[in-house]
N, C-alpha and C positions, 0 to 999 in steps of 0.2 A: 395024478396031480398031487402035488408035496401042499402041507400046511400055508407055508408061504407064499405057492404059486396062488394056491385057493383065494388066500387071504389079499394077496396085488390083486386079485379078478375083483375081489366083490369092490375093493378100493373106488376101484377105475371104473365098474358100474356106477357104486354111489355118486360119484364125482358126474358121471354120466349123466343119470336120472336128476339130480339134484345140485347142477352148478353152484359150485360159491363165486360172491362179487359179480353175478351175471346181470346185465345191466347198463347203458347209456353212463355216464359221469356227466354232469354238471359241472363248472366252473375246472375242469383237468388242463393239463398244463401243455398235454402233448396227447394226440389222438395218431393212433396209425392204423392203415388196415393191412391187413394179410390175405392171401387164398392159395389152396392147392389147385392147381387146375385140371390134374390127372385124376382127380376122384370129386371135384366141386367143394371142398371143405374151403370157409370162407369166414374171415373175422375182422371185427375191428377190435382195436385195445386202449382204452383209456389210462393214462398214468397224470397223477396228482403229485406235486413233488414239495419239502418244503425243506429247503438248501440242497442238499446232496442225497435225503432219503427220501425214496418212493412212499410218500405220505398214505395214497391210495392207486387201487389201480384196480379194474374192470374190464368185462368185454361182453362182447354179443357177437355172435355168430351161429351156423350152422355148419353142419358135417357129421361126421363119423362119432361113435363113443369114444373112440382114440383119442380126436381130436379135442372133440367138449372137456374131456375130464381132464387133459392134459392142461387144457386155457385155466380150467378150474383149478385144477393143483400149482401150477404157475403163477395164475394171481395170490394163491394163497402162500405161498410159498419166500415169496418178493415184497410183501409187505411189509412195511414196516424196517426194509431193507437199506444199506445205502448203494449207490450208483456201481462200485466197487464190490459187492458184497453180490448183488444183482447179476453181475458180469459173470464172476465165478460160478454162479449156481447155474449158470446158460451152460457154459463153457462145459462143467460135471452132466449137467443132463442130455451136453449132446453126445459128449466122449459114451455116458452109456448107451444111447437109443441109436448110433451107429457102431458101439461093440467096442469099442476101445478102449472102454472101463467094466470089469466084470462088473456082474451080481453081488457078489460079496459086497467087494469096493464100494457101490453104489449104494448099498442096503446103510453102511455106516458114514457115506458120506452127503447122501440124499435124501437118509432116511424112508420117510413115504412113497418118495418119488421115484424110489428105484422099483416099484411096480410098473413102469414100462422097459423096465431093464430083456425081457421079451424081446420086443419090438425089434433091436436087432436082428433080429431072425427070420427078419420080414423087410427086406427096403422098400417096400412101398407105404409102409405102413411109417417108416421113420420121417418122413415127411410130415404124416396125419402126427404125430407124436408133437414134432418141432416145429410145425408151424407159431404156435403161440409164443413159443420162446423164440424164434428168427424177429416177429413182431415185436414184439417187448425191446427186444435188442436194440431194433432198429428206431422205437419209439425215443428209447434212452437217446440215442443217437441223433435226435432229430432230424430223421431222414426224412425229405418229404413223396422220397418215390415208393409205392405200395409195394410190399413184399410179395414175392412172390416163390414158390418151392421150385419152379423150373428155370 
């Protein structure tokens, strides 16, 4: 395993063990839920908005390390972001967790994030990855029908 493989693993552990923004939201603007069904990974996502930027944003759920650390790096990730800025960074992190944007690419344009740049490697796992960004998405979107990966 390469420094930087190591270094995405411990990532997506910490992000694992120790969600950021995990948690209900009070007073949020748009609440959505998600679930994979083929593995049980299940979320909801709170977004706080104040004009066009995602002021705050949350979630809770169960599932996979994939999935936890992924809601976890995704909220972190989208704060403090605008509507537009939010969009792109879904758009980058699905192009890599279905393979359409290398490691490289992903390392300098996701930074963090491209520690599930992997995950391609694996289609079942790409679901447990984007579950929390298909949410987010769809929260932006005010969708009111639950996401779902299938």
């Amino acid at each position: 395993m390469t420094d930087l493989s190591a270094l995405y693993q411990e990532v997506i552990l910490d992000h694992n063990r120790r969600p950021r923004n995990f948690g209900e939201m009070a007073g949020a603007d748009w609440r959505q839920e998600g679930r994979n069904p083929l593995c049980g990974d299940q979320l909801t996502v709170w977004l706080r908005m104040e004009e066009d930027t995602i002021a705050d944003v949350s979630f809770v759920g169960t599932g996979c390390a994939i999935s936890k650390a992924s809601a976890s790096m995704m909220t972190a990730a989208v704060k403090g972001k605008t509507r537009e800025e939010a969009e792109r960074l879904f758009t980058r992190f699905h192009d890599l967790v279905t393979g359409k944007l290398d490691a490289a690419a992903g390392h300098e344009s996701l930074g963090r994030l491209a520690a599930f740049a992997g995950v391609s490697r694996f289609p079942a796992r790409v679901k447990c990855a984007s579950l929390s960004w298909h949410t987010m998405h769809a929260a932006l979107h005010q969708s009111s029908a639950p996401v779902s990966t299938e």
